[in-house]
N, C-alpha and C positions, 0 to 999 in steps of 0.2 A: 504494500500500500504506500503510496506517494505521501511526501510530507504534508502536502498542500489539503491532503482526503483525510475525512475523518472516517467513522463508522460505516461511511458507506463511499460509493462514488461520488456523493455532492465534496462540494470543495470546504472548506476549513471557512470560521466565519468571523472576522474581526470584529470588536466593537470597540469603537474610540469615542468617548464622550468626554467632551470638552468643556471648560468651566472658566469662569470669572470671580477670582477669590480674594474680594476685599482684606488687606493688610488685618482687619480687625476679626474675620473670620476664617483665618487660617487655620488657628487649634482644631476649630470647632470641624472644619472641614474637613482637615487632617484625620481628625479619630472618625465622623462618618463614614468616611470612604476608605478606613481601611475594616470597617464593620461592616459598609456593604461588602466590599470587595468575598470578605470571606464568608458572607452568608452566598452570596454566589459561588464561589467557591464549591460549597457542599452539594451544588445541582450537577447532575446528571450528564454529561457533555462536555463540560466545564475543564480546560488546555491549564490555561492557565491567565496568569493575569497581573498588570501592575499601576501603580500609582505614580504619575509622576509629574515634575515641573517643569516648567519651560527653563532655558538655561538665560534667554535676554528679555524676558515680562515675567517678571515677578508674581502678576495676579494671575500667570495662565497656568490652568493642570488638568492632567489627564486621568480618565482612568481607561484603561487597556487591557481589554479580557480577547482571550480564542478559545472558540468553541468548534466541537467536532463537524456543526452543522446548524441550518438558519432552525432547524427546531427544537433543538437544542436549546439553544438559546429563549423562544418563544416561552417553552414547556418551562424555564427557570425564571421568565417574570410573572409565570402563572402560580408560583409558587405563595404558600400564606406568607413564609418567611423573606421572600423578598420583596413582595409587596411591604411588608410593615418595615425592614431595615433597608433595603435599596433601591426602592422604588422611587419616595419622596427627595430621595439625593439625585437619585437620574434626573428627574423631573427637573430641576434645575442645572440641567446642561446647554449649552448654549443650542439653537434650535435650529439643528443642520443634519445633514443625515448621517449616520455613524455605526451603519451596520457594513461591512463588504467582506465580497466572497474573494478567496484569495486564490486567481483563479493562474499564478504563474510566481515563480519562485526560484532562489539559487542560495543555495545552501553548500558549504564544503567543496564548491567547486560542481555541483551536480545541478543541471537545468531542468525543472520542472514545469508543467502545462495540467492544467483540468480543466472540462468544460463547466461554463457558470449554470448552475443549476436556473438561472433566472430563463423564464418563459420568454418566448419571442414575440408574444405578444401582450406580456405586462404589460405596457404604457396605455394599452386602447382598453385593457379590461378591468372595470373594477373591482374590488373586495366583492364577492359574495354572487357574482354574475359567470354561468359556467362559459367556456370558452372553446373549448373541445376534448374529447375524450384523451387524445393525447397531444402536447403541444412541444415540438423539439424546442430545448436548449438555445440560445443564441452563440454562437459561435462567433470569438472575439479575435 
């Protein structure tokens, strides 16, 4: 199995959410996000993950999780325990997209490709509208 695949053949799935951390709420941030961090942590999917600063904006941070797969990820904000400890921290991330599928990589000297599990025709179809029985991959 390729670095980039998790449990299956979908690709591996980043999430970077980004913040804006007033000088006077740093502590407070600080201990949040490393209590979400590791109540995600404990879900199902879950690579790994970190917390971190900008090295020239002082107010900017990250937090930076990989999961096996985009349901993964889903299945772990549906959680009770992340709803009550990581939910209300996400919620204030700045408000951009911060999910991607890592669909190419180089690791060790070794070049990696996977197909993006995203549907070819995500952008015309909305949540909860079927689309077809089966819809290929976009091919990047």
């Amino acid at each position: 199995m390729s670095e980039l695949q998790g449990d299956s053949s979908a690709p591996i799935l980043l999430v970077i959410n980004r913040f804006r951390v007033g000088s006077d709420q740093s502590e407070s941030f600080s201990a949040n996000a490393q209590i979400a961090l590791a109540t995600l942590a404990e879900s199902a999917g879950f690579i790994d993950g970190s917390i971190a600063q900008a090295t020239d904006e002082t107010d900017l941070r990250l937090i930076i999780t990989r999961w096996t797969n985009v349901g993964s990820y889903r299945r772990a904000l549906s959680r009770f325990e992340v709803k009550i400890s990581a939910v209300p921290l996400l919620s204030q991330a700045i408000d951009e997209s911060s999910a991607f599928e890592a669909v190419h990589s180089i690791s060790e000297g070794i070049s990696t490709s996977v197909d993006s599990g995203r549907a070819a025709d995500a952008d015309q179809i909305g949540l909860g509208a079927a689309s077809a029985p089966h819809v290929p991959p976009v091919q990047l």
